[in-house]
C-alpha positions as CSV (number, residue, x, y, z in Angstrom):
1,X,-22.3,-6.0,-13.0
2,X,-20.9,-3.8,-10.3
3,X,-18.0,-4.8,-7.8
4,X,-19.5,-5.4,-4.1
5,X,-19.6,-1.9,-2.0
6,X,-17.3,-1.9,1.5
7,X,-19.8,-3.0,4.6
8,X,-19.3,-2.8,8.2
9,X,-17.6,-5.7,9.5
10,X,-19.6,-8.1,12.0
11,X,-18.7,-6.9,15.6
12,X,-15.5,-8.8,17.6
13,X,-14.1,-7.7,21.0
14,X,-12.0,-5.4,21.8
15,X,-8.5,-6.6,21.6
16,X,-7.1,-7.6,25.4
17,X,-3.4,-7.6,24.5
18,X,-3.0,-4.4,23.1
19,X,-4.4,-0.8,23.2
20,X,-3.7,0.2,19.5
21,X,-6.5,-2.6,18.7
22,X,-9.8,-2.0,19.0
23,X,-13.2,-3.0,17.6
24,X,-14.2,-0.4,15.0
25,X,-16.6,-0.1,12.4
26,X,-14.8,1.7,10.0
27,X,-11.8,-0.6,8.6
28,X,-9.2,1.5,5.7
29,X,-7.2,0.8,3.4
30,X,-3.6,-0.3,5.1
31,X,-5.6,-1.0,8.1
32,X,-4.1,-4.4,9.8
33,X,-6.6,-7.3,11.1
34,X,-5.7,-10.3,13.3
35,X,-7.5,-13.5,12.5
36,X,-8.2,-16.0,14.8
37,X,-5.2,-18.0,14.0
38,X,-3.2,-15.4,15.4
39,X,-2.2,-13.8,11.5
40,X,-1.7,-10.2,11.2
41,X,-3.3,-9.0,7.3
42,X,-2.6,-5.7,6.0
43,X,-6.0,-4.7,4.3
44,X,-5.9,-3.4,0.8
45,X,-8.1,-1.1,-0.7
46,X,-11.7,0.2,0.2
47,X,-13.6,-2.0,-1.6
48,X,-14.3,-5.7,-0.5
49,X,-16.5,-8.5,-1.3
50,X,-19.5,-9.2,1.5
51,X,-17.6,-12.3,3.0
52,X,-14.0,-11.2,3.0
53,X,-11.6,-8.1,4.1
54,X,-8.8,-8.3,1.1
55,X,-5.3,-8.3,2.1
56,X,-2.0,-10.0,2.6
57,X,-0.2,-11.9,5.3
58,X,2.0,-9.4,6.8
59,X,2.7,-11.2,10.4
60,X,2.7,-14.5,11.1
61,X,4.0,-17.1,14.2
62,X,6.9,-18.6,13.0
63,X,10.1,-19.5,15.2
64,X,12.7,-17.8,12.6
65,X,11.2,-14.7,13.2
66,X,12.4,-11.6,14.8
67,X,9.6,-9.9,16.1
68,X,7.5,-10.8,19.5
69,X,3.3,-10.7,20.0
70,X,1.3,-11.8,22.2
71,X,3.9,-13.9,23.8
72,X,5.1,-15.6,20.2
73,X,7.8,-15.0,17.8
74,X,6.3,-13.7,14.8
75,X,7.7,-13.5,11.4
76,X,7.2,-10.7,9.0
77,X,6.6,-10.9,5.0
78,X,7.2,-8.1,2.8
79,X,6.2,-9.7,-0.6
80,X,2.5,-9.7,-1.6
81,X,2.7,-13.2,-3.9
82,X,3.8,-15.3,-0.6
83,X,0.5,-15.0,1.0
84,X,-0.8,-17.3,-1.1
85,X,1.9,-20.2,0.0
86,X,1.4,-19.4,3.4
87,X,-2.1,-19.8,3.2
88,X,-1.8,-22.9,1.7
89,X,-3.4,-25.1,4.2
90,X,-6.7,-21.9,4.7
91,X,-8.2,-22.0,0.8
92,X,-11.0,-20.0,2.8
93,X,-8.4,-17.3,2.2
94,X,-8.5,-17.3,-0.8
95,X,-11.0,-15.4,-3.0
96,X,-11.7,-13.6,-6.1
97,X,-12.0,-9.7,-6.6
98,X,-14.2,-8.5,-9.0
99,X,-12.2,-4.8,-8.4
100,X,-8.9,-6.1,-8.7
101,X,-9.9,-8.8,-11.3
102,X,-8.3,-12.0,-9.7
103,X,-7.7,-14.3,-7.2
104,X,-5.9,-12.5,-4.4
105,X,-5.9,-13.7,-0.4
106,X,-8.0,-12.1,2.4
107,X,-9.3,-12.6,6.0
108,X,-12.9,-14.2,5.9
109,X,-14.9,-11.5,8.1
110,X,-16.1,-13.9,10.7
111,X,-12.4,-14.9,11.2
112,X,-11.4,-11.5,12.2
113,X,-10.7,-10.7,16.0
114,X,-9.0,-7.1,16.4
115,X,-9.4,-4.4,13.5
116,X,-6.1,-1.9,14.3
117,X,-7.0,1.5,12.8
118,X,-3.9,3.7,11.5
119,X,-5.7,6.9,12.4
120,X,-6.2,5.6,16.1
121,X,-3.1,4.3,16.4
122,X,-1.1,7.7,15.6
123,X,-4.1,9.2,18.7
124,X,-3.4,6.1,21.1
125,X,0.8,6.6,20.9
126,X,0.1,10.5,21.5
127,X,-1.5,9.5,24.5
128,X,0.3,7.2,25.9
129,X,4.4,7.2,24.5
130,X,5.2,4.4,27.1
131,X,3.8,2.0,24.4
132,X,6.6,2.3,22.6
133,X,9.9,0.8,23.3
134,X,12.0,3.8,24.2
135,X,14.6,3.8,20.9
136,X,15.5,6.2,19.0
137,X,13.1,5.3,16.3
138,X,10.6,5.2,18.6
139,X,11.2,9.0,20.0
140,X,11.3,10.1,16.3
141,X,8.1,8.4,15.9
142,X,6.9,10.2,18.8
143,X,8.5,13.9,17.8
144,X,6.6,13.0,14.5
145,X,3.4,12.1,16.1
146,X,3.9,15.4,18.3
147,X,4.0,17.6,15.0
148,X,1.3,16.3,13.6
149,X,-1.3,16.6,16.7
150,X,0.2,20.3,17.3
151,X,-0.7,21.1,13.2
152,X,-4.1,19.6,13.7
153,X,-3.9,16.7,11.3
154,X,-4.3,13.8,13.7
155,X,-7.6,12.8,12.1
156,X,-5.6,12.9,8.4
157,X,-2.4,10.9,9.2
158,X,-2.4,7.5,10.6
159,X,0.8,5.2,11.7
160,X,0.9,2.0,9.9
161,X,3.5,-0.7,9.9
162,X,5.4,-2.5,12.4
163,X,4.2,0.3,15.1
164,X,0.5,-0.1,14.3
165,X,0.3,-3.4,15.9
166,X,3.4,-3.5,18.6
167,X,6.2,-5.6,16.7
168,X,8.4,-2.9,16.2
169,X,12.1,-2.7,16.9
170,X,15.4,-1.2,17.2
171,X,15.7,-1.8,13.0
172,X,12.2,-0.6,12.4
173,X,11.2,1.7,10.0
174,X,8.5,4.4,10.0
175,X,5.2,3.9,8.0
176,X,2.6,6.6,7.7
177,X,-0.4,7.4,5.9
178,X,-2.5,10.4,5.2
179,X,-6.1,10.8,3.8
180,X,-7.5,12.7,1.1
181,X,-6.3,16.0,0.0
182,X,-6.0,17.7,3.3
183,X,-3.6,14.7,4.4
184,X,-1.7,15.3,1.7
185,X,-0.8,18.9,2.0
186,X,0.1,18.2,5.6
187,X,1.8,15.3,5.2
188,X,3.9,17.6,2.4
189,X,4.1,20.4,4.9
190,X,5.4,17.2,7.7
191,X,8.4,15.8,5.2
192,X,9.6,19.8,4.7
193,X,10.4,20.0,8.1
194,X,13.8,19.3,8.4
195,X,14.2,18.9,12.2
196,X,12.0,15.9,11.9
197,X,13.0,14.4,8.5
198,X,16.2,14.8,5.9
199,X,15.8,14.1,2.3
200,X,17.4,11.4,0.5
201,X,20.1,13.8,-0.3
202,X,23.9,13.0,-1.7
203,X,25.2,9.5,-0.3
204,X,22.0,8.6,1.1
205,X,20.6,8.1,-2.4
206,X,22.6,5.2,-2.8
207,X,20.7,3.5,0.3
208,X,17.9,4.2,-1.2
209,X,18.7,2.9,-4.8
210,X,19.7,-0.3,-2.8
211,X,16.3,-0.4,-0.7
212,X,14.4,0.2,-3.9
213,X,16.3,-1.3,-6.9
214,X,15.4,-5.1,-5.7
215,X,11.8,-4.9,-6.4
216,X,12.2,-2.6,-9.3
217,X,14.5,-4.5,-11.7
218,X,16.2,-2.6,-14.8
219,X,15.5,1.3,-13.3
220,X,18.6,3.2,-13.9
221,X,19.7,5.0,-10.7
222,X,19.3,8.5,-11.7
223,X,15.6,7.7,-13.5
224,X,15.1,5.7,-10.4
225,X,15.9,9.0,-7.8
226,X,13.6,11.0,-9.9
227,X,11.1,8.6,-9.8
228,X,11.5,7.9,-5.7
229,X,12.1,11.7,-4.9
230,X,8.2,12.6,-5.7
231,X,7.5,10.4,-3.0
232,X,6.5,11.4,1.0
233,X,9.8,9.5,1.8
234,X,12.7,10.3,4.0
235,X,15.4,10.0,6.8
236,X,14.5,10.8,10.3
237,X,17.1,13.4,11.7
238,X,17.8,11.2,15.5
239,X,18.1,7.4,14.5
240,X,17.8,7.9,10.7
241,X,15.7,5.9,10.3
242,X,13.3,5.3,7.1
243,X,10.0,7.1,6.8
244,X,7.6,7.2,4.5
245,X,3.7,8.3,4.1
246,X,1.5,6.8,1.5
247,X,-1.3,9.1,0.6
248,X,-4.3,7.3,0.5
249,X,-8.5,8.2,-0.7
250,X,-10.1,10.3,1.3
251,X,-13.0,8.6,3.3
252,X,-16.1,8.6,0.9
253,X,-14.1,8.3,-2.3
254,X,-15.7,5.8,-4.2
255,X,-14.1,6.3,-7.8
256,X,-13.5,2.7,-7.7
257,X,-15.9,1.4,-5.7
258,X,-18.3,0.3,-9.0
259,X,-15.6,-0.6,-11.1
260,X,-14.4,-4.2,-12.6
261,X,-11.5,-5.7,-13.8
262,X,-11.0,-8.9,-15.8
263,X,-7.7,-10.7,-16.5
264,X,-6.9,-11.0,-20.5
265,X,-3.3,-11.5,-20.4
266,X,0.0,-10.1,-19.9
267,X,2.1,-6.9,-21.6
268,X,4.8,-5.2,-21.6
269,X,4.6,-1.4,-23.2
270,X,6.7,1.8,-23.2
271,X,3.6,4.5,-22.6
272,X,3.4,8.3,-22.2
273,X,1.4,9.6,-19.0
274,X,-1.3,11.8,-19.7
275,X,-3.0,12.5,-16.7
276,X,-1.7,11.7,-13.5
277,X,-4.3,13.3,-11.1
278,X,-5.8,10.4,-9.8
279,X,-2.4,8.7,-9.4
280,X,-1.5,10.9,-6.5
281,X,-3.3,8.1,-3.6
282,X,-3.0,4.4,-3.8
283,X,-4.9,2.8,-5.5
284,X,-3.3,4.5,-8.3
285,X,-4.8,5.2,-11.8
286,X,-2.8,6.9,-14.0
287,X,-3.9,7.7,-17.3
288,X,-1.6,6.6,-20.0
289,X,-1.2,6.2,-23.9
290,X,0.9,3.3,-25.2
291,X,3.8,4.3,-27.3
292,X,5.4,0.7,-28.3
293,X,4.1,-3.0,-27.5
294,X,7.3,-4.9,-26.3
295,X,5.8,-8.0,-25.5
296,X,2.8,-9.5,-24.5
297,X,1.1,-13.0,-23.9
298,X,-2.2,-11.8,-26.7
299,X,-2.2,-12.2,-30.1
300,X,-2.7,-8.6,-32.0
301,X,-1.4,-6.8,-29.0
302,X,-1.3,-3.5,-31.0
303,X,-4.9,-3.6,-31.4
304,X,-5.4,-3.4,-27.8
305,X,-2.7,-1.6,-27.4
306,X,-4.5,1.6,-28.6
307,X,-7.4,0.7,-26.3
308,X,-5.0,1.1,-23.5
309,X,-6.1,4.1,-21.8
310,X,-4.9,3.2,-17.7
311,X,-2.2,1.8,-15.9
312,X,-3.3,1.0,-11.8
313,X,-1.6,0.0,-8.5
314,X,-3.3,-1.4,-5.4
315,X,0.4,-1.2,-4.0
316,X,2.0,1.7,-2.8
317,X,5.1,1.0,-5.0
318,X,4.0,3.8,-7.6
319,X,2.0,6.0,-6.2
320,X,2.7,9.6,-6.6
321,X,5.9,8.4,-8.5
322,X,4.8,9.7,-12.1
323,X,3.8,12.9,-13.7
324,X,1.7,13.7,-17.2
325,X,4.4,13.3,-20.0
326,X,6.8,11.3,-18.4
327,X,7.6,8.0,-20.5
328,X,7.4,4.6,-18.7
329,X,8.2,1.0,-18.9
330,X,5.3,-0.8,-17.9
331,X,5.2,-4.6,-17.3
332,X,1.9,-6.1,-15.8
333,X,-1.6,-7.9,-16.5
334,X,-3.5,-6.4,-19.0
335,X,-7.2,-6.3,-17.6
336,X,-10.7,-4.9,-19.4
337,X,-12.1,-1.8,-17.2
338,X,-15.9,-2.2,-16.8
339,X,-16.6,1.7,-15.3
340,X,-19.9,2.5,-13.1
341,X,-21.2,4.2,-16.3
342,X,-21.3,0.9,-18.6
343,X,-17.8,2.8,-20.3
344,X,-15.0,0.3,-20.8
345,X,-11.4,0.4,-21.1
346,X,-7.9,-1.4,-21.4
347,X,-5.3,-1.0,-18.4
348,X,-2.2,-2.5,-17.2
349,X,-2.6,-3.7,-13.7
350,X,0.4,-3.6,-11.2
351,X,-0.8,-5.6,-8.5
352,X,1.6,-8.5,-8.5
353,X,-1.2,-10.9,-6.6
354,X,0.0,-13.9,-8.0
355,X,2.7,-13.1,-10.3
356,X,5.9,-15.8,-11.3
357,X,7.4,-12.0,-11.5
358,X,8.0,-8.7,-10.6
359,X,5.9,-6.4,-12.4
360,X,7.2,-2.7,-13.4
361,X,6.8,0.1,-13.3
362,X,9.9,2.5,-14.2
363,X,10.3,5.5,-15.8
364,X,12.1,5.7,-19.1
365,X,12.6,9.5,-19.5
């Protein structure tokens, strides 16, 4: 049994409200589709079952919101659990990944009007800067975009977030990507330019601990800084504003494209990295071996606990953050690996689909 191969998506028109939409063929990771109700998903991951693009709600209409499309005040979530509530009344939404190993939300394909592509929208703003609002975000966006055009990466970094899709603001931050190892070296060679971007550097760290801390519970803050300051993650120099770039496959990676997860329980471990390498782009798969079993849902945890061999992140959250030897607290389903090679193997999945709680990720020492 193999997980389901990403297809091209049936064709739907080019979108009429927005130049940074368009009708492409080849839909990413961190991509962004509007459904036909008018709902914004971020896609996630490269490999998708034949009736659905996987992802969560990350715009919807809703009157409390503070952000404007298409003539309607749109709301935006941050936390990947709450799609499922606000899909409550679409159960087409919902549907099981083989990949991830459990029920998580997506767009039905048939449902999906505009595909917005990260890499064209990063091309489309370089063309034409009156798109954007005029703030200072915006023109650090744009100094940003310059950069990367003039260092001939525009076909490795894309622009994700609020400004892939035209409900940014004055309070927006800055989300990039970049693809495969090229990406990643200029995206490096972007964040050391400090007339562009400033490190999180003496009391900005606290603003960062504060940004960061809420979603990753019981991280003290100097093993949190460590942890954060591997990342592609700054302070633009004009409106210091947040930026960040999440390193993503290259196109044609398919190390997970044959493999399959299944759900066994829940643990919680203290674990050793040993390899990192392919932890570098989201998703993440770090090699680990578990030191101590701290809790778990399974009986005989310490049996599988030396079958433990992975910990992986469809979220950005930990990517990049961890290096071979480092000791982590890790808190998160425990899933059986099913590899393209009929190998198998224990991990600890990070992926809070559907989780009561937060799970973690932090490093120890």
């Amino acid at each position: 049994m193999s997980a389901p191969e990403q297809s091209t998506p049936p064709a739907s028109p080019p979108s009429t409200t927005s130049p940074l939409g368009t009708a492409l063929p080849a839909i990413r990771d961190r991509d962004y589709l509007l459904d036909r109700a008018g709902v914004i998903f971020k896609v996630i991951g490269d490999v998708h079952p034949g009736t659905h693009w996987l992802g969560y709600v990350k715009y919807y209409p809703d009157s409390r919101g503070d952000r404007t499309l298409f003539g309607r005040t749109y709301r935006q979530n941050t936390v990947v659990s709450k799609a499922f509530g606000l899909l409550a009344d679409r159960p087409e939404c919902y549907v099981y990944s083989p990949a991830v190993g459990c029920v998580i939300t997506g767009v039905p394909r048939e449902d999906v009007v505009t595909h917005y592509s990260c890499r064209r929208a990063l091309t489309a703003l370089h063309q034409s800067p009156e798109l954007l609002d005029g703030s200072a975000v915006s023109k650090d966006l744009l100094a940003i975009i310059d950069w990367v055009v003039d260092a001939g990466a525009a076909d490795v970094i894309g622009v994700t977030g609020s400004f892939l899709v035209g409900a940014c603001n004055a309070r927006s931050d800055i989300d990039l990507v970049c693809y495969g190892s090229r990406g990643y070296e200029a995206a490096q060679a972007l964040f050391a330019e400090r007339a562009l971007i400033q490190p999180y550097e003496g009391d900005a760290q606290t603003r960062l601990y504060i940004r960061r801390a809420k979603y990753m519970t019981g991280s003290s803050f100097d093993a949190l800084m460590r942890q954060e300051a591997r990342k592609l993650q700054g302070l633009t120099t004009g409106a210091g504003a947040h930026i960040n770039c999440e390193p993503l496959r290259a196109d044609g990676d398919r190390t997970l494209a044959r493999v399959v997860a299944q759900e066994v329980g829940a643990i919680s471990v203290l674990a050793r990295v040993t390899d990192h390498t392919e932890g570098l782009a989201t998703p993440a798969v770090y090699g680990i071996a578990v030191d101590t079993v701290i809790g778990s849902t399974i009986d005989e945890a310490d049996i599988f606990a030396r079958r433990i061999t992975q910990m992986r992140s469809y979220l950005g959250a930990y990517t990049g953050a961890f290096r071979e030897g480092d000791v982590v607290y890790l808190s998160g389903r425990l899933v059986h690996v099913h590899g393209p090679d009929n190998d198998s193997t224990f991990g600890i999945e990070l992926t809070p689909w559907s989780a009561a709680e937060s799970f973690l990720a932090n490093l120890a020492r």
